[in-house]
Backbone as a ProteinNet text record, in pm:
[ID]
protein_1_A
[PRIMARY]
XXXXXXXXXXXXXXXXXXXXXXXXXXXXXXXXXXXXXXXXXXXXXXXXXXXXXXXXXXXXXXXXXXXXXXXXXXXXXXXXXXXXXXXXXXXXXXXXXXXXXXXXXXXXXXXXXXXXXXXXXXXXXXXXXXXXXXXXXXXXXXXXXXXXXXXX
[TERTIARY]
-20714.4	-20571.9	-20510	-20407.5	-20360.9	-20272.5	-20201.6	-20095.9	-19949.1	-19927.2	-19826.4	-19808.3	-19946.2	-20002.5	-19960.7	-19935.1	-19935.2	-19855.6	-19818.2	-19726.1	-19613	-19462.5	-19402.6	-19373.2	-19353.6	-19298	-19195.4	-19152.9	-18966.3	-18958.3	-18866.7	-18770	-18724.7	-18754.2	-18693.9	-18551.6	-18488.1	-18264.8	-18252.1	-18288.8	-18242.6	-18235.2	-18386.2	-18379.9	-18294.8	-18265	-18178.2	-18029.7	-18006.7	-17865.6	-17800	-17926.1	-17946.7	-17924	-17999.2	-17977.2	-17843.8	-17776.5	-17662.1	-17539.9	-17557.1	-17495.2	-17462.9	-17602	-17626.8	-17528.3	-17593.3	-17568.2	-17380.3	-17369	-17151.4	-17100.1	-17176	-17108.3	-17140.1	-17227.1	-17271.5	-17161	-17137.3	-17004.6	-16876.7	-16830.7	-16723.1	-16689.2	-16803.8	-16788.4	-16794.1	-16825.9	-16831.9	-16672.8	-16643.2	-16497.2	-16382.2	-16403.5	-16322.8	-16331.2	-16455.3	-16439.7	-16356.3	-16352.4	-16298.3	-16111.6	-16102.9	-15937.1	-15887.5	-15787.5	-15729.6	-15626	-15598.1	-15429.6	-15351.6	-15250.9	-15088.7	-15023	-15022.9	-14928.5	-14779.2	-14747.6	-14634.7	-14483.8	-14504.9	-14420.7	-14515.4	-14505.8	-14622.2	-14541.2	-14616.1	-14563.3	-14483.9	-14486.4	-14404.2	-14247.4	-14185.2	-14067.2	-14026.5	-14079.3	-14059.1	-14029.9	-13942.3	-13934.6	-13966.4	-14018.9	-14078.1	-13927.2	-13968.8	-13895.9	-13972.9	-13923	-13978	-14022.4	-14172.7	-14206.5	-14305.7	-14272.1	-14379.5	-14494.7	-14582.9	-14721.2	-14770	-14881.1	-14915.5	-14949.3	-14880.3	-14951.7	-15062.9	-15104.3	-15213	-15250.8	-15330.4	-15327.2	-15335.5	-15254.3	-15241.6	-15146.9	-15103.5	-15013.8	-14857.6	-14803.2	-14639.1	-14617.6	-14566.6	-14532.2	-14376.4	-14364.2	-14215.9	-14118.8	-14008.6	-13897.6	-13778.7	-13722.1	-13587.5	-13499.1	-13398.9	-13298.8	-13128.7	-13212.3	-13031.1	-12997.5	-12850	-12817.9	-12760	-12792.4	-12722.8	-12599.4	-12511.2	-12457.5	-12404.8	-12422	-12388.4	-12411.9	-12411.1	-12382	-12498.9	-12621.9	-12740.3	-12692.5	-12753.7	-12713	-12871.7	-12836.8	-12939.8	-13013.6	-13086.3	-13171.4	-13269.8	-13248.2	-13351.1	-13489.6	-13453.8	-13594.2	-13683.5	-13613.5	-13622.6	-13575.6	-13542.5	-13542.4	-13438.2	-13447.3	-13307.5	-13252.2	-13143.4	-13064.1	-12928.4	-12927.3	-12845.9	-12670.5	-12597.1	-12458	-12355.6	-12320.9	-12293.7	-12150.6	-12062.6	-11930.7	-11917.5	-11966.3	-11921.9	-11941.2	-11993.5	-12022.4	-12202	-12237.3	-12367	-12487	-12545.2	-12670.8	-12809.8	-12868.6	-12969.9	-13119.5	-13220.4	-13322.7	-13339.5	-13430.9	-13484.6	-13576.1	-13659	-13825	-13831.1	-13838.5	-13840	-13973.1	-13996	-14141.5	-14192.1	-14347	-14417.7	-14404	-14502.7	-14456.7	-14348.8	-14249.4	-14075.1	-14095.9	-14052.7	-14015.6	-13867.4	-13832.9	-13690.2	-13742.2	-13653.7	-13645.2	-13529.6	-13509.7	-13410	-13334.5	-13230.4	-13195	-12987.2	-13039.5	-12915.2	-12878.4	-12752.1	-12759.3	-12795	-12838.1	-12840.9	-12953.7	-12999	-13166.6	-13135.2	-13258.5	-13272	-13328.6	-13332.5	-13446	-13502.9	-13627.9	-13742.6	-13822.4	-13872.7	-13944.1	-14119.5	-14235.6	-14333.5	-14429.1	-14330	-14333.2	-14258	-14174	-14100.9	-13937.6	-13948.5	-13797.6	-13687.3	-13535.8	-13453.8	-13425.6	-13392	-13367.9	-13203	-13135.6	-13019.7	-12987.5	-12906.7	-12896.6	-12813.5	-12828.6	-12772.4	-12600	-12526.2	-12378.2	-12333.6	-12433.5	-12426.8	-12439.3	-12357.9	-12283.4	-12396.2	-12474.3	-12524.8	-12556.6	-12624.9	-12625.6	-12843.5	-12849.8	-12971.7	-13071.2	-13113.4	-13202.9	-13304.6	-13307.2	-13450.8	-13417.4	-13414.1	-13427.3	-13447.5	-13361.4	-13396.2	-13603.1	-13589.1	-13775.5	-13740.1	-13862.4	-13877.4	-13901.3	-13910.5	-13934.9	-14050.1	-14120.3	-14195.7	-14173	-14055.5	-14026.4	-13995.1	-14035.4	-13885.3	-13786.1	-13732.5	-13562	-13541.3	-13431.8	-13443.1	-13387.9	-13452.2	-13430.4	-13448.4	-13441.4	-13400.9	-13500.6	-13587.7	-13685.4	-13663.4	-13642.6	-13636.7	-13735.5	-13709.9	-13793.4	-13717	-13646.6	-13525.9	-13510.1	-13374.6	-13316.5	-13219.2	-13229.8	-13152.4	-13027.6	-12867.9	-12806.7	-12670.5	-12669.8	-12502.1	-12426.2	-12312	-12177.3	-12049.2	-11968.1	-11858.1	-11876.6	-12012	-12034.4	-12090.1	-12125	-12180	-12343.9
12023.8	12033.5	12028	12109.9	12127.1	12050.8	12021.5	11909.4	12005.5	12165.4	12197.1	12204.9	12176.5	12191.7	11999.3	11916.1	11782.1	11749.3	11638.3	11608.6	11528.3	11548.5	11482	11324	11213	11126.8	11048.5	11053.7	11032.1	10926.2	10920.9	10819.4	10693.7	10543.4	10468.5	10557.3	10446.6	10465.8	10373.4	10255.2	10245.9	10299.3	10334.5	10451.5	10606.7	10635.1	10728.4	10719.4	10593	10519.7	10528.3	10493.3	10442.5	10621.1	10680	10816.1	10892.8	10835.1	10874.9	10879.1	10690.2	10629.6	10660.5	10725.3	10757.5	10877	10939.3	11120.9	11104	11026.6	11034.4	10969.6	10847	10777.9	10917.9	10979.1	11043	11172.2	11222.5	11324.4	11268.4	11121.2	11073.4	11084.2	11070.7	11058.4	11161.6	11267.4	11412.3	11453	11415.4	11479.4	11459.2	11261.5	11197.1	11210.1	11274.2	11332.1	11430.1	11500.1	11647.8	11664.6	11528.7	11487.4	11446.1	11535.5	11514.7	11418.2	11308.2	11230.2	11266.2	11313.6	11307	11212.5	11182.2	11079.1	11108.3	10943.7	11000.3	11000.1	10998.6	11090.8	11202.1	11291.1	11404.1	11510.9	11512.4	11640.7	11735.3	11776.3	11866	11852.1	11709.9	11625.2	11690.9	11664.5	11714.9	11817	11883	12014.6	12036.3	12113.9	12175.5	12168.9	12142	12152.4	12158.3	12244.8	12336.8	12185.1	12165.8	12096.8	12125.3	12035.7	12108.5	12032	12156.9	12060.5	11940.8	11861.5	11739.3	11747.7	11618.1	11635.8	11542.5	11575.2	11534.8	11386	11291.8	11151.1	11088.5	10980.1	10879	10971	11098.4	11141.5	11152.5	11154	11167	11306.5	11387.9	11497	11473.7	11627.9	11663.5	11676.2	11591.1	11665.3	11635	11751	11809.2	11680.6	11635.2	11534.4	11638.8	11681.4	11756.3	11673.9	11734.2	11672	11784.4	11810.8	11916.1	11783.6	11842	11791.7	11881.6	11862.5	11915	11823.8	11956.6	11868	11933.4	11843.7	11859.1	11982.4	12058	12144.7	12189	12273.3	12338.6	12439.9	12481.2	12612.6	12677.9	12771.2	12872.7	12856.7	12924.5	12956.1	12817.1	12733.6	12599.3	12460.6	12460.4	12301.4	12299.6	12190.4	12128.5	12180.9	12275.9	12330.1	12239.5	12268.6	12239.4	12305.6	12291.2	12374.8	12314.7	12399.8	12346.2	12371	12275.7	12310.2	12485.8	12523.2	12714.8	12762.6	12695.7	12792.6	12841.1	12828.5	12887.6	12785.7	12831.9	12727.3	12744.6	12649.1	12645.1	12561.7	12624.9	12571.3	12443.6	12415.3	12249.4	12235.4	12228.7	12200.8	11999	11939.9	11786.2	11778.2	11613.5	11586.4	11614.9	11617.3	11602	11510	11526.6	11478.8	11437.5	11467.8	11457	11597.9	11592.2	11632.8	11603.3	11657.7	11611.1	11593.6	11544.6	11486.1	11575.2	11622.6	11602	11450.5	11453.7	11314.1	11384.5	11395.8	11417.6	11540	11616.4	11771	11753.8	11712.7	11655.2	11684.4	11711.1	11692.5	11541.7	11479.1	11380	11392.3	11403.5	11412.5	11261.4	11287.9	11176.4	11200.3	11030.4	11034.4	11095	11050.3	11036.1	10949.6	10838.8	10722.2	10683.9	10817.8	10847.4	10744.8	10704.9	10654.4	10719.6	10733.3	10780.3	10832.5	10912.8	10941.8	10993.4	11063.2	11156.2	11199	11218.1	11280.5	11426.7	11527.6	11673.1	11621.4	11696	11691.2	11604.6	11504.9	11389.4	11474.5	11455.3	11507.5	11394.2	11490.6	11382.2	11450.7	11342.2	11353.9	11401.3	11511.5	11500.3	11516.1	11456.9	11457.6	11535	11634.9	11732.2	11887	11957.1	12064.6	12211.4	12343.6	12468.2	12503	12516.3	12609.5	12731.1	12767.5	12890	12834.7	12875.4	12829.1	12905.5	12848.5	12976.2	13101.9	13137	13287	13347.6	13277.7	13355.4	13376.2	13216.7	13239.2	13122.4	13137.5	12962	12849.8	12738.1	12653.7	12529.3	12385.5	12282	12206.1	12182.9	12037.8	11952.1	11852.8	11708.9	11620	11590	11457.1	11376.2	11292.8	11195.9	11132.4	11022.2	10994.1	11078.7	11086.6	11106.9	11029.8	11016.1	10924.2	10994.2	10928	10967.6	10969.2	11033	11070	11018.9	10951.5	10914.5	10826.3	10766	10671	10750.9	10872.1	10987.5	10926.1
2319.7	2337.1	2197.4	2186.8	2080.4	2017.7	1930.5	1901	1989.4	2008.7	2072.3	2241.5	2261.8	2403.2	2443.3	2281.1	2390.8	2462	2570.4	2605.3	2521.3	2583.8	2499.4	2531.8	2481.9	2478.8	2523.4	2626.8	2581.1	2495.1	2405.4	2328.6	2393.4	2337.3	2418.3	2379.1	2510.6	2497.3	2414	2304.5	2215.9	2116.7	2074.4	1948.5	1994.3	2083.6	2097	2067.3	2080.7	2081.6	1962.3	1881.9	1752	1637.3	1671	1619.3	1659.8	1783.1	1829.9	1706.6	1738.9	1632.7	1549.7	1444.4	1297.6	1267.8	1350.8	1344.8	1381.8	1469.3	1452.6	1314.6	1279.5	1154.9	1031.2	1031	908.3	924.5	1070.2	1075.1	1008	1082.3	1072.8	894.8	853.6	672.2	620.4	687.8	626.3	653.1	760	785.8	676.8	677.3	556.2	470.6	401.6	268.1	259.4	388.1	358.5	333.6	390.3	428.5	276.6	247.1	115.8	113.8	59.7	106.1	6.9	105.6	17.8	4.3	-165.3	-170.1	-141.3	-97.6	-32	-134.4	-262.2	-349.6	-439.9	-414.4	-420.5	-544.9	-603.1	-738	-701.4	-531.1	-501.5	-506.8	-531.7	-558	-692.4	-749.4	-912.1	-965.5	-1020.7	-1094.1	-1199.7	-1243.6	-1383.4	-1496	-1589.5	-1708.3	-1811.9	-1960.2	-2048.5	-2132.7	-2142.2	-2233.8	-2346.7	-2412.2	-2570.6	-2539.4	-2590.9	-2560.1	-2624	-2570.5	-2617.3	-2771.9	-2869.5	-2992.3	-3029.9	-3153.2	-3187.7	-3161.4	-3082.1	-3107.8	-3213.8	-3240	-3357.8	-3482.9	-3462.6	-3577.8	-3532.5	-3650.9	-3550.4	-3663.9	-3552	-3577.2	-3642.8	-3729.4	-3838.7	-3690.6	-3738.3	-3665.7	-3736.8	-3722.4	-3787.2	-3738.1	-3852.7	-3837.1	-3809.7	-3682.4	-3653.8	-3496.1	-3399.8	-3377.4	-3262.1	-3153	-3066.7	-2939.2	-2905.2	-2776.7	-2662	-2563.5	-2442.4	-2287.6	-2257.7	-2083.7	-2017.7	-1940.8	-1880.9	-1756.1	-1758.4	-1640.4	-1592.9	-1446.2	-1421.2	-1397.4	-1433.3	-1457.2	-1422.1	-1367.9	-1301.9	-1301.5	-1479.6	-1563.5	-1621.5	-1659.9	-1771.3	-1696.4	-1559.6	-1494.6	-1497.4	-1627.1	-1704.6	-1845.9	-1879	-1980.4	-2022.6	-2182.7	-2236.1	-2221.1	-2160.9	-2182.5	-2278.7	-2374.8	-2512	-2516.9	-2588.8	-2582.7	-2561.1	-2661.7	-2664.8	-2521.7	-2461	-2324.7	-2332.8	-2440.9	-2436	-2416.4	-2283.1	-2252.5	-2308	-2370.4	-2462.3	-2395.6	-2371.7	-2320.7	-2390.6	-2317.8	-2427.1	-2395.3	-2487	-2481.4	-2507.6	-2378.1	-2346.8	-2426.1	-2456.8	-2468.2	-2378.6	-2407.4	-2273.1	-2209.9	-2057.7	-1998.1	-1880.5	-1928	-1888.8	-1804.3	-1698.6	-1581.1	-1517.4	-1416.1	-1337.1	-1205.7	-1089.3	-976.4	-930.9	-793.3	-721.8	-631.2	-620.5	-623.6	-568	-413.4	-349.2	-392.5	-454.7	-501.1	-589	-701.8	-844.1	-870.1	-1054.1	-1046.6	-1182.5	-1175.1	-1258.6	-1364.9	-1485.8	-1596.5	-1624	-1548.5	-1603.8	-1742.2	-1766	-1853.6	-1834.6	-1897.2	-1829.8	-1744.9	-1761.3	-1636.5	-1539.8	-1540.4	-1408.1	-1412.1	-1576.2	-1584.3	-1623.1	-1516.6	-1576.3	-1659.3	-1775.7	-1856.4	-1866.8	-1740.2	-1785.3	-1600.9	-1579.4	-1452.1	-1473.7	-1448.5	-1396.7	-1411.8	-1560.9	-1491	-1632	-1722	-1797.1	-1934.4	-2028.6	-2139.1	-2237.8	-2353.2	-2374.2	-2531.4	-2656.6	-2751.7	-2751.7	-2833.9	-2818	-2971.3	-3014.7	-3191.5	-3140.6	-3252.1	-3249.5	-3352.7	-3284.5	-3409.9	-3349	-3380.4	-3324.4	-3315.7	-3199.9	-3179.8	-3139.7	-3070.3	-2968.1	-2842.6	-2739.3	-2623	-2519.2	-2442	-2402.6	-2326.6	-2333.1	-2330.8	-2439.4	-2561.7	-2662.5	-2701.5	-2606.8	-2620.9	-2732.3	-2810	-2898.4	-2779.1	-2861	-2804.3	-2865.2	-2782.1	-2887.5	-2849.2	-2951	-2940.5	-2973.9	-2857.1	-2872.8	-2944.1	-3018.6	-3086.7	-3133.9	-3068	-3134.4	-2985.1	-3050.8	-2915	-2834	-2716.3	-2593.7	-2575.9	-2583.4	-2577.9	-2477.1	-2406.8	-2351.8	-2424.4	-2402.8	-2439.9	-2366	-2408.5	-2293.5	-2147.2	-2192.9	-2084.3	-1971.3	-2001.1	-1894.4	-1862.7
[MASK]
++++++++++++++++++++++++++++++++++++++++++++++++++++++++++++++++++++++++++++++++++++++++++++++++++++++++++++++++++++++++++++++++++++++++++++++++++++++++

């Protein structure tokens, strides 16, 4: 008699129980891996705004000792824009990092730890210096302080 010719065995019902067991816990963990969690303030909150890329660690980069002011507005292309007494709105390349929030109709300009910085509407003083921006348009890099204007 052959080993396919033998008879079979049955399984005790515990060791069946037992492989039952196995074989659902080992699904249950395949599934949960597969389950992504959304946090529940999720990047999708956030709006993009024009930032300069990261610099070098441990060096502090040149920045121009000039001095732009306007009123935070909002923008299509660039998040958060500068609108300057003249009427003419000027991108701004934020540090990194810095992002905005919506926040009721309003957008917020955060830092990169998600602190306040400026809200949409707030007239404000900004240190940094003419760049380019990544379309090509000029624009103003911040490297200074951020300061309100008029208690804005």
């Amino acid at each position: 008699m052959s080993v396919v010719d033998a008879p079979r065995r049955a399984l005790p019902e515990s060791l069946i129980r037992r492989r039952l067991l196995v074989t659902c816990f080992l699904g249950l963990c395949l599934i949960a891996s597969c389950v992504t969690k959304i946090p529940a303030e999720s990047s999708s909150s956030s709006v993009r705004v024009s930032t300069q890329a990261p610099g070098p660690t441990g060096s502090a980069q040149p920045c121009p000792a000039a001095l732009i002011e306007g009123q935070l507005v909002a923008h299509d292309q660039w998040g958060l824009a500068l609108l300057e007494p003249d009427g003419t709105v000027r991108a701004v390349l934020w540090p990194n990092g810095y992002a905005a929030r919506p926040e009721g109709n309003a957008l917020v300009l955060i830092d990169e730890s998600g602190v306040e910085i400026a809200r949409e509407g707030a007239r404000l003083s900004i240190a940094g210096g003419e760049a380019t921006g990544d379309s090509g348009d000029a624009a103003w890099r911040v490297c200074g302080g951020i300061e309100p204007l008029d208690g804005s």
